[in-house]
C-alpha positions as CSV (number, residue, x, y, z in Angstrom):
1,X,12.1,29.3,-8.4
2,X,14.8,28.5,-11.2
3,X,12.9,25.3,-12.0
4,X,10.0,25.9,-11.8
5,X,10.7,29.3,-14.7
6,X,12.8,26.8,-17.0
7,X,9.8,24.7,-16.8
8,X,7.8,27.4,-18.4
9,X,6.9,27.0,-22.0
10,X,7.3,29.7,-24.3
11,X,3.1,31.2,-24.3
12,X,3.6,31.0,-20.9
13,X,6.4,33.0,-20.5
14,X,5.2,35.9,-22.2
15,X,2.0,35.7,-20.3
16,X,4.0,36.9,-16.9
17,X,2.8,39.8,-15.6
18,X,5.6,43.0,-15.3
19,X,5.1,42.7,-11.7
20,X,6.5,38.8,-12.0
21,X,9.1,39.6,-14.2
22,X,10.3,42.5,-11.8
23,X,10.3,39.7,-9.0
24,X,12.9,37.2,-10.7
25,X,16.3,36.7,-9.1
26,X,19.8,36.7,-10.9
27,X,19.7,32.8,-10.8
28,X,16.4,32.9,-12.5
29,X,17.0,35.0,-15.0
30,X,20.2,32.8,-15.7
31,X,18.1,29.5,-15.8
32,X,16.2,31.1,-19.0
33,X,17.0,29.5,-21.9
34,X,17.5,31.5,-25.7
35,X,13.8,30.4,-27.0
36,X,12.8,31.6,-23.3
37,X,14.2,34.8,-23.5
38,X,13.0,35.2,-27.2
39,X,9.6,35.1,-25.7
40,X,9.8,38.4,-23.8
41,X,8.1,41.5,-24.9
42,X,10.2,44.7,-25.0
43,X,7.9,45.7,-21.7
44,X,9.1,42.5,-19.9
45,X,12.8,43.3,-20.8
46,X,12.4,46.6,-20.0
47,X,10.9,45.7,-16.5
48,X,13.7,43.4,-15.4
49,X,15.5,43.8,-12.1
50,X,18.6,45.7,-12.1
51,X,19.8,42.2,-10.6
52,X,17.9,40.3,-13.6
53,X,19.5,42.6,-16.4
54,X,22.8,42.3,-15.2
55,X,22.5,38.2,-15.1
56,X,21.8,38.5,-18.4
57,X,24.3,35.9,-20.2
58,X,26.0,37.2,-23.5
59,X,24.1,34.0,-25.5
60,X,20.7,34.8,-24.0
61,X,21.4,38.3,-25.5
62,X,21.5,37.2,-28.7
63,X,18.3,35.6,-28.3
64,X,16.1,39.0,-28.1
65,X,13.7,39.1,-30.6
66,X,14.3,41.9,-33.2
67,X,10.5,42.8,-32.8
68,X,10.6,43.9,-29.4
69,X,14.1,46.0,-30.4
70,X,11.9,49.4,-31.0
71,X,10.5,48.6,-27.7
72,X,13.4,48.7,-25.6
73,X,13.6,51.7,-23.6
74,X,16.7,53.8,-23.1
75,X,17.1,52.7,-19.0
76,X,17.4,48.9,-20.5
77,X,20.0,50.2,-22.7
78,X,22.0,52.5,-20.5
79,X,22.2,49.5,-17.8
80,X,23.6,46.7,-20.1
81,X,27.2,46.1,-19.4
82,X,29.7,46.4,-22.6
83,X,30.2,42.9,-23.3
84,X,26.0,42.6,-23.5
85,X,25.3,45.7,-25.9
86,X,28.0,44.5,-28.3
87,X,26.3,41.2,-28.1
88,X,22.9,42.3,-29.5
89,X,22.2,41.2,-33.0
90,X,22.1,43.7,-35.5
91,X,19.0,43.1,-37.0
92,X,18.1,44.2,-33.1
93,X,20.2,47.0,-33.2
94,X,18.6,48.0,-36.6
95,X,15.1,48.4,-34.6
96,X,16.6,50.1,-31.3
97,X,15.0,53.8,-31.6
98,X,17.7,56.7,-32.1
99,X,17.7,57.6,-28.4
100,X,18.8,53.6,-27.4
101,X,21.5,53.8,-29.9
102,X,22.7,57.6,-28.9
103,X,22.6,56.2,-25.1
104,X,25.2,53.2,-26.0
105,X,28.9,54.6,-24.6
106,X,32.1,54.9,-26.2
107,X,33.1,51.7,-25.4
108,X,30.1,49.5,-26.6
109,X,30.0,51.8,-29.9
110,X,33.8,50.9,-29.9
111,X,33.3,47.2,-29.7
112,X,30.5,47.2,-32.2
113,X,31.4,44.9,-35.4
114,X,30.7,45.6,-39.0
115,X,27.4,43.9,-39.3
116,X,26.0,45.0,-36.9
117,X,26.8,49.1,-38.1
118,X,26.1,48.0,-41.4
119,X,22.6,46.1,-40.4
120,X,21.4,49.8,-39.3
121,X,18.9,51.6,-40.9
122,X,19.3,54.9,-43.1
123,X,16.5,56.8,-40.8
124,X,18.9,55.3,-38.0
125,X,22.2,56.9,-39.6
126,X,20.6,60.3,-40.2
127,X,19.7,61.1,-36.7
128,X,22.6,59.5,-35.1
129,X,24.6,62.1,-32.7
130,X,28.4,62.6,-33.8
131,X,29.8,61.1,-31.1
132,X,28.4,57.8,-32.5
133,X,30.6,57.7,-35.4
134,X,33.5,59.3,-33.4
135,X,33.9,56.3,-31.3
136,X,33.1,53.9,-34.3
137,X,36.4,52.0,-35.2
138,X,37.8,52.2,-38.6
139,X,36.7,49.0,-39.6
140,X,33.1,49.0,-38.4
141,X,33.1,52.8,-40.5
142,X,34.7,51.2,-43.7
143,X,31.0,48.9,-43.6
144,X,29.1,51.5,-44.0
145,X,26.8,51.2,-47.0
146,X,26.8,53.9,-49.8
147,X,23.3,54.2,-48.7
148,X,24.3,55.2,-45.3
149,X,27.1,57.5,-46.1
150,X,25.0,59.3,-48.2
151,X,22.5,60.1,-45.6
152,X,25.1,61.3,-42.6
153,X,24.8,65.4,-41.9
154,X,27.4,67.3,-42.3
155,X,27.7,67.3,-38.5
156,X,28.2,63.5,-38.9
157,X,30.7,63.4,-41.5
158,X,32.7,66.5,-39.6
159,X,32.6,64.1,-36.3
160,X,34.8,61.5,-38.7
161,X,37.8,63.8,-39.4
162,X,40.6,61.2,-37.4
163,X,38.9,58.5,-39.5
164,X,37.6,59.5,-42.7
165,X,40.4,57.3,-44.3
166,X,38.6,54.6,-43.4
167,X,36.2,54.6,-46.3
168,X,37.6,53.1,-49.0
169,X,37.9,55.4,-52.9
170,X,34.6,54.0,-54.2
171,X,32.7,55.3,-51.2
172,X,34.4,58.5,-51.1
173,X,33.0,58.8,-54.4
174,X,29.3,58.8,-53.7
175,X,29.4,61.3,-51.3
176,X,26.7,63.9,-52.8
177,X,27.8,67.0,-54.1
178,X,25.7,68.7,-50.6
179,X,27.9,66.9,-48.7
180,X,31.2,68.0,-49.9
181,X,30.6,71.2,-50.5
182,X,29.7,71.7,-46.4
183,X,31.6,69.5,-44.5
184,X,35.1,71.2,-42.5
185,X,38.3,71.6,-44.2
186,X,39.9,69.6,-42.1
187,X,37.7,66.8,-42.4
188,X,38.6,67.4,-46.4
189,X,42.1,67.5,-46.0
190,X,41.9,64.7,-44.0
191,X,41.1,62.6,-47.2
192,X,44.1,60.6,-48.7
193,X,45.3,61.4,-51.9
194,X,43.4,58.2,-53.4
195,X,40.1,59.2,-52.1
196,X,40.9,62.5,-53.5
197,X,41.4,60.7,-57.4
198,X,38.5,58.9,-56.9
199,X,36.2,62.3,-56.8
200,X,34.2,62.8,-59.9
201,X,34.4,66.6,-61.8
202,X,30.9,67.5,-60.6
203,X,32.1,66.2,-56.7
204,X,34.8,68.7,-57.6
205,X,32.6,71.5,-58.6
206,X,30.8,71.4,-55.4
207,X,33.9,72.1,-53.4
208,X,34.3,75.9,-52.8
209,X,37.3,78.0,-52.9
210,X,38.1,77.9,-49.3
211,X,37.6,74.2,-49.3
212,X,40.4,74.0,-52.3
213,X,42.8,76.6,-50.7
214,X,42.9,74.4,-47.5
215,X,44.1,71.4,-48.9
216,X,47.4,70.3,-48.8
217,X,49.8,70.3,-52.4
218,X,49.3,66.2,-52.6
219,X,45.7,66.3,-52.0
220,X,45.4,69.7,-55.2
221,X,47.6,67.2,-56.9
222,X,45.5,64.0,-56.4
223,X,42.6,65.6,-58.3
224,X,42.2,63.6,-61.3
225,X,42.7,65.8,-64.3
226,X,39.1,64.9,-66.0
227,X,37.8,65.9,-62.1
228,X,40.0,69.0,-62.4
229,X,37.5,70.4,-65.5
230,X,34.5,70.3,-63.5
231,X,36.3,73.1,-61.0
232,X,34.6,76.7,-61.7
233,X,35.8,79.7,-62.8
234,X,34.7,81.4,-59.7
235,X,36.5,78.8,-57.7
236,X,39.9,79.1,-59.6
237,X,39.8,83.0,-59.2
238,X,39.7,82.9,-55.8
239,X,42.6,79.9,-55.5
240,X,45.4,81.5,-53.6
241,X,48.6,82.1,-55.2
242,X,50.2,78.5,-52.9
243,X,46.8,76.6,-53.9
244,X,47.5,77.5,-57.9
245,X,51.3,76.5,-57.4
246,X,50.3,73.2,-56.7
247,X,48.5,72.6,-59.5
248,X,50.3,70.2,-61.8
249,X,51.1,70.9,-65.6
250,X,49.2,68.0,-66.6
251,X,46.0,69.1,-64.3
252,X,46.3,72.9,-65.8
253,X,47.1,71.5,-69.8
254,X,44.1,69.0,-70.0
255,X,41.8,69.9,-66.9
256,X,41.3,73.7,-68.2
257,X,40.4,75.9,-71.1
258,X,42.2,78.3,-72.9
259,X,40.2,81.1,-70.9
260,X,40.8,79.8,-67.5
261,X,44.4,78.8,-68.7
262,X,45.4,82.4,-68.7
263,X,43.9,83.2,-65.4
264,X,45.9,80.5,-63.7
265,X,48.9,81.5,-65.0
266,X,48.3,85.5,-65.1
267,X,47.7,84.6,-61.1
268,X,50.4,82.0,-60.2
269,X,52.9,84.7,-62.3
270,X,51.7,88.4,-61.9
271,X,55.3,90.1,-62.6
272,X,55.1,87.9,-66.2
273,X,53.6,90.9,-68.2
């Protein structure tokens, strides 16, 4: 029957009935060619053999037309082997639905390259499970467009603590003010000290006391000194007398008024008066 399916043209393939497709061995399956395989609906694909999936080659993978990718059902997903998800395109991947993409396993997600993470869609991202970026290596989490990271949950972002160094300063940096101000301390004082310079003032006003007490002295004294202004009054009277120590003289001299001057230092030395 391999002849007679590679003899096929392309209208005629995606004229086969479910039922037909269903009925093809491994070796025809393997005698499709790329244009062939391009032809099949996202019903076709979905109604291959167990036997017929898993014949699929790695080339006729990346054949699959991204039009059928919304298509694809979660079974079709859950059955490819590693080296066949990781071999899907990603302007396929950008069309899978959220369930396909939650169903791929820690080591397809691992094997994933940076264009194909960075070919998903925003409505994608937002509704992605946390395992998803948990498993993500640091590289294909670096290509994440500031588009993207600015539409991850806090969940999501929380889920990234052993990796948040991955993102480079600039992205850091257009993390929204919502974002910061709710994601684990942990996951903030997981942040080198260059992604902590490269937060704006008003990034810095969003974090909350508890936030700023957790981090470590390097990380208090990687806040950029024009940042340091944009920290409130609330916030500062509620630093903890080891958060306030860290400050640095040139953070205290040019990030903060006279007012809030006196507070720091009325805190960090109480016996003083």
């Amino acid at each position: 029957m391999a002849s007679f399916v590679t003899s096929l043209s392309n209208a005629q393939i995606a004229a086969l009935s479910t039922t037909t497709i269903n009925s093809l061995r491994a070796t025809d399956v393997q005698a499709l060619t790329v244009s062939q395989i391009g032809a099949l609906s996202g019903t076709q694909l979905n109604n291959l053999s167990a036997a017929g999936e898993a014949a699929l080659s790695v080339t006729q993978i990346t054949g699959f037309n991204s039009q059928v990718a919304p298509s694809l059902s979660v079974t079709m997903i859950l059955a490819l082997a590693v080296t066949q998800a990781d071999a899907m395109t990603s302007s396929v991947l950008g069309g899978l639905t959220t369930s396909a993409l939650n169903s791929l396993t820690a080591a397809e997600l691992q094997g994933l390259s940076s264009s194909q993470v960075g070919g998903l869609t925003s409505t994608q991202i937002s509704n992605l499970n946390t395992t998803f970026f948990t498993n993500l290596t640091t590289t294909a989490l670096g290509a994440l467009s500031t588009t993207q990271l600015q539409g991850l949950t806090t969940a999501q972002i929380n889920g990234m603590t052993a990796t948040m160094t991955a993102l480079n300063a600039l992205k850091v940096a257009r993390l929204s003010t919502t974002q910061l101000a709710n994601i684990a301390t942990t996951t903030l004082n997981s942040l080198s000290t260059t992604q902590v310079q490269s937060l704006s003032s008003t990034q810095v006003a969003a974090l909350t006391s508890t936030e700023v007490n957790a981090l470590s002295t390097s990380n208090i004294q990687a806040i950029a000194s024009n940042a340091f202004t944009g920290m409130t009054t609330t916030t500062i009277s509620q630093m903890t007398t080891t958060a306030l120590n860290s400050l640095s003289t040139t953070q205290i001299y040019t990030g903060v008024d006279s007012a809030r001057l006196l507070e720091i230092f009325d805190r960090a030395h109480p016996r003083a008066h």
